[in-house]
C-alpha positions as CSV (number, residue, x, y, z in Angstrom):
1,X,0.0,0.0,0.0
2,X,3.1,2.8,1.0
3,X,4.5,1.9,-2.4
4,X,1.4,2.5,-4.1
5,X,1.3,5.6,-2.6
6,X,4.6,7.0,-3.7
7,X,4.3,5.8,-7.4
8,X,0.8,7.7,-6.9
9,X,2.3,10.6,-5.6
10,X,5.2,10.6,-8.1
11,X,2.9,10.1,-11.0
12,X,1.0,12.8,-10.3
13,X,4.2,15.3,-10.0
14,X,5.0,14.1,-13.3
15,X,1.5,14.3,-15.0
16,X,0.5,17.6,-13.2
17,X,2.7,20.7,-13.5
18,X,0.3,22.3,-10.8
19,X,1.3,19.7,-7.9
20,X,3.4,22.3,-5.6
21,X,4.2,19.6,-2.6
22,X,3.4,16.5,-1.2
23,X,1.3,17.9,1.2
24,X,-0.9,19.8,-1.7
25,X,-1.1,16.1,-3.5
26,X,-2.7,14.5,0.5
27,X,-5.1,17.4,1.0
28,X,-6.3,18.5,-2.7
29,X,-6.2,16.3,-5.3
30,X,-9.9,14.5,-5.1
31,X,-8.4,12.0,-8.3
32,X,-5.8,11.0,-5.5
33,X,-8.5,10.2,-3.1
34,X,-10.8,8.3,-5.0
35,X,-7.7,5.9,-6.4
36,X,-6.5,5.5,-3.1
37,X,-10.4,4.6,-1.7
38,X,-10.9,2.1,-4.5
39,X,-8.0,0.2,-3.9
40,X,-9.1,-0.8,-0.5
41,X,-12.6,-1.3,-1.6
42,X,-11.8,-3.3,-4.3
43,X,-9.6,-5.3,-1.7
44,X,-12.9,-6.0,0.2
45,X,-14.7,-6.6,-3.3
46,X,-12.2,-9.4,-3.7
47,X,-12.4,-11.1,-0.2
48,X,-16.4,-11.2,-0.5
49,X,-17.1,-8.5,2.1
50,X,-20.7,-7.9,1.5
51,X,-22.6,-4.2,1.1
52,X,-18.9,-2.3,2.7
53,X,-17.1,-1.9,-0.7
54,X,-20.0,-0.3,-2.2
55,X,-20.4,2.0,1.2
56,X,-17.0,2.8,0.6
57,X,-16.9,3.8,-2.9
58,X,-20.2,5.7,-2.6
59,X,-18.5,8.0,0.2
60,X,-15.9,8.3,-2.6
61,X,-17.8,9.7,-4.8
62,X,-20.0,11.7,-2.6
63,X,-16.2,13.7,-1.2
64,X,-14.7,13.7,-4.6
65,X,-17.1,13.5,-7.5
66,X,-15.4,10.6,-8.9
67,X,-17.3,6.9,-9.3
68,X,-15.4,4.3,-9.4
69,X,-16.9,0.7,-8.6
70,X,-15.2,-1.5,-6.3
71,X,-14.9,-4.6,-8.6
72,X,-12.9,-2.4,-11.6
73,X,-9.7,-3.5,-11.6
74,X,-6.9,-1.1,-12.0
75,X,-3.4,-0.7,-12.7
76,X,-0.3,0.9,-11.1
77,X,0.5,4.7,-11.5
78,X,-3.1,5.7,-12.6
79,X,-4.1,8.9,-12.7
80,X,-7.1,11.0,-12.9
81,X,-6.5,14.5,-13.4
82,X,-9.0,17.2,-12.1
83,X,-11.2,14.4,-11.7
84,X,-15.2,15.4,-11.3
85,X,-17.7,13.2,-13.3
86,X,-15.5,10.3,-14.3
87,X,-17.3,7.2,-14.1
88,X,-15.8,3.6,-14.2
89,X,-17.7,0.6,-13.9
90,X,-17.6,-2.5,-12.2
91,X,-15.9,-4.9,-15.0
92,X,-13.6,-2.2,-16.1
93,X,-9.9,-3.1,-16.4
94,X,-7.2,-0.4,-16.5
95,X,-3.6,-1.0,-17.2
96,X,-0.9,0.4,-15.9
97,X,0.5,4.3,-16.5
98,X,-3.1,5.2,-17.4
99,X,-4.0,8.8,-17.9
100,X,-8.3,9.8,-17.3
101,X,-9.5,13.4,-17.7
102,X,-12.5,14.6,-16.4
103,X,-15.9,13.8,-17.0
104,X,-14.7,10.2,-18.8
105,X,-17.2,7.3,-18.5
106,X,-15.9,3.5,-18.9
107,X,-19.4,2.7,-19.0
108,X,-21.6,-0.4,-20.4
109,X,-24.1,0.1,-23.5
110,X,-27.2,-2.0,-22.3
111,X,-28.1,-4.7,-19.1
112,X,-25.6,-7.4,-20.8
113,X,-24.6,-9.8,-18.1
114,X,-20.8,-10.9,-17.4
115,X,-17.8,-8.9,-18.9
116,X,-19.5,-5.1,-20.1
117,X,-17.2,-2.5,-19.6
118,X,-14.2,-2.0,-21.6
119,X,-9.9,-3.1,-21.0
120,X,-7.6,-0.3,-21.4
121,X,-4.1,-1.3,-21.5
122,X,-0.7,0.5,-20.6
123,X,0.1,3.9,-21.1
124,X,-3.7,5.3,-22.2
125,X,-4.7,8.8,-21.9
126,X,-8.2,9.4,-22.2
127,X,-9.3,13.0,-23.0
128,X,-12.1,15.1,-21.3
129,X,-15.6,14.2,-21.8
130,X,-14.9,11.1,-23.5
131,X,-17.1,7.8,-23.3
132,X,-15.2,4.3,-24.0
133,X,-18.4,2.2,-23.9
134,X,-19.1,-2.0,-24.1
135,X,-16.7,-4.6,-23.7
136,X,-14.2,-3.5,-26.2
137,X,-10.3,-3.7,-25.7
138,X,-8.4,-0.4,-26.5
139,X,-4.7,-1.2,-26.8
140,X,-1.5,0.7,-25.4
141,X,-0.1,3.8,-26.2
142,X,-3.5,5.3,-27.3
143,X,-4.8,8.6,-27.2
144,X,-8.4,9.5,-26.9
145,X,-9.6,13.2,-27.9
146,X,-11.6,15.0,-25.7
147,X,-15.5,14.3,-26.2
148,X,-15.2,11.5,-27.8
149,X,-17.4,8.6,-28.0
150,X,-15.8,5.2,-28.4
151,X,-17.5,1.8,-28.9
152,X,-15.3,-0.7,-30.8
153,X,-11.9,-2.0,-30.6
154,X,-8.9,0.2,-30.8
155,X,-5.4,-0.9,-31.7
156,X,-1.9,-0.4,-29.9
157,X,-0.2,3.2,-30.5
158,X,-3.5,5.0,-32.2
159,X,-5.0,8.1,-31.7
160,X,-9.0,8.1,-31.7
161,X,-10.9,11.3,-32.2
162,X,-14.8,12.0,-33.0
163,X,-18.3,10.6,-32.5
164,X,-18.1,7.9,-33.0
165,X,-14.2,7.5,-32.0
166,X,-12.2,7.0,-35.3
167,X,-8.4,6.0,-36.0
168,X,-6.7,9.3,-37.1
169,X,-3.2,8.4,-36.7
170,X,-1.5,5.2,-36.5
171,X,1.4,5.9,-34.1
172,X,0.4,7.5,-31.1
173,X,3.4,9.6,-29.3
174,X,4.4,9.0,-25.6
175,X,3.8,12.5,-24.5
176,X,0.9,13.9,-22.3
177,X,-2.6,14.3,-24.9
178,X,-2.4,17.2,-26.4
179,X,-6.1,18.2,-27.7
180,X,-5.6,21.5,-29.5
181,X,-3.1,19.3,-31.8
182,X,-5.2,16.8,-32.4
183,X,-7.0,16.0,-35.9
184,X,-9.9,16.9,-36.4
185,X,-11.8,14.1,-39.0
186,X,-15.4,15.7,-39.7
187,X,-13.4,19.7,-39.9
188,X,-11.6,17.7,-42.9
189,X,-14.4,16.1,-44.2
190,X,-16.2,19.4,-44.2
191,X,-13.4,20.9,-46.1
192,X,-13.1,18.7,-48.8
193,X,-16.5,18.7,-49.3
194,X,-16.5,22.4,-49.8
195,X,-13.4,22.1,-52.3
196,X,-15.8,19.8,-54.3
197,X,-18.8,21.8,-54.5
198,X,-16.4,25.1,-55.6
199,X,-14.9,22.9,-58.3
200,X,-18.7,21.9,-59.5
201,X,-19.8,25.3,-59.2
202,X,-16.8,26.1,-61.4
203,X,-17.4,23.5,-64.1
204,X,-21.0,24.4,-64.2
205,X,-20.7,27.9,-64.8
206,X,-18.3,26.9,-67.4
207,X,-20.6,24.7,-69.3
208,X,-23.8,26.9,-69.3
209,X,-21.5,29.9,-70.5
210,X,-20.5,27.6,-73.3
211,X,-24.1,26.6,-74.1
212,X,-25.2,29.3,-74.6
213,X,-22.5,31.0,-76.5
214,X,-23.2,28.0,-78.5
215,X,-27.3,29.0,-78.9
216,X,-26.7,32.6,-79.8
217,X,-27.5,33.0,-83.4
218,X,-24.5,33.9,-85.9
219,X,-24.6,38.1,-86.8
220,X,-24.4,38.6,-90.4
221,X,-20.8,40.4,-91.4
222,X,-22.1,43.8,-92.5
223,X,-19.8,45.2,-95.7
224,X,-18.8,48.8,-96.3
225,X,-19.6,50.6,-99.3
């Protein structure tokens, strides 16, 4: 549990340019709180204590805004920055070096039975506002833009942006998410679909200037006396 701690404490140092002190980390960082409070009610969770895990993480999430149920499974050095709305549900699995932003929801998509939430692996970040839904497996190294929606598989070393989540790049870097860098796939898609109506436009003045220079009726050549 004390090493847990310290990797906590360090990751958050690294992650967070506005952790001052140690002391800062213990009394006001609510993502700190909640991982700490999971890990022992998911230790409970796993021994069979009845109705005290779920006490547990309800007084969690009452103090820190942050719902996390006792049977997710989670990695080391995770990290939820800011923290307030993030949801994570009971067959969730988190890997290890795992980034979560605010507001992000590893949620189910219907009353399914057994395995419904999704499997992050290692080194994930996970932007603001984003929802990873189902039992889907999104690989390492990926980044997730903010407000996105994901709800099928994602590959190792991807970036995912949009509603629903797409692939836009294929080799995710190991820095911290970056969102005003990220693609944006319907902007684009907008775009080129604006260069293609200008170039119709443009062909179809062209053609009806040349029908109907075509139509106008020949002038007779007029001869000086």
């Amino acid at each position: 549990m004390l090493r847990n701690v310290r990797e906590q404490l360090e990751t958050i140092f690294r992650q967070d340019p506005a952790a001052r002190s140690v002391l800062e980390i213990l009394v006001c960082y609510p993502g700190f709180h909640a991982v700490q409070a999971h890990r022992l009610a998911h230790h409970l969770y796993r021994w069979g204590v009845p109705l005290i895990p779920r006490l547990l993480s309800q007084l969690s999430r009452f103090f820190t805004g942050i719902e996390i149920h006792p049977g997710a499974t989670i990695g080391r050095r995770f990290f939820i920055d800011h923290g307030t709305g993030v949801v994570i549900g009971e067959t969730a699995e988190i890997g290890d070096d795992v980034l979560l932003y605010q507001g992000v929801t590893l949620g189910g998509t219907g009353n399914e039975q057994g395995k419904r939430h999704p499997t992050l692996g290692n080194h994930v970040a996970v932007g603001s506002g984003a929802k990873v839904l189902g039992n889907i497996r999104i690989g390492s190294h990926v980044r997730i833009g903010a407000g996105s929606v994901v709800v099928h598989p994602v590959p190792d070393n991807c970036t995912v942006v949009g509603v629903p989540g797409r692939v836009v790049r294929t080799r995710a870097e190991n820095g911290a998410l970056e969102h005003g860098r990220l693609p944006d796939p319907h902007g684009q898609e907008v775009e080129d679909l604006s260069k293609r109506l200008r170039a119709l436009e443009s062909a179809y003045s062209l053609l009806v200037a040349r029908l109907n220079f075509e139509r106008e009726p020949a002038r007779p050549v007029q001869r000086v006396s």
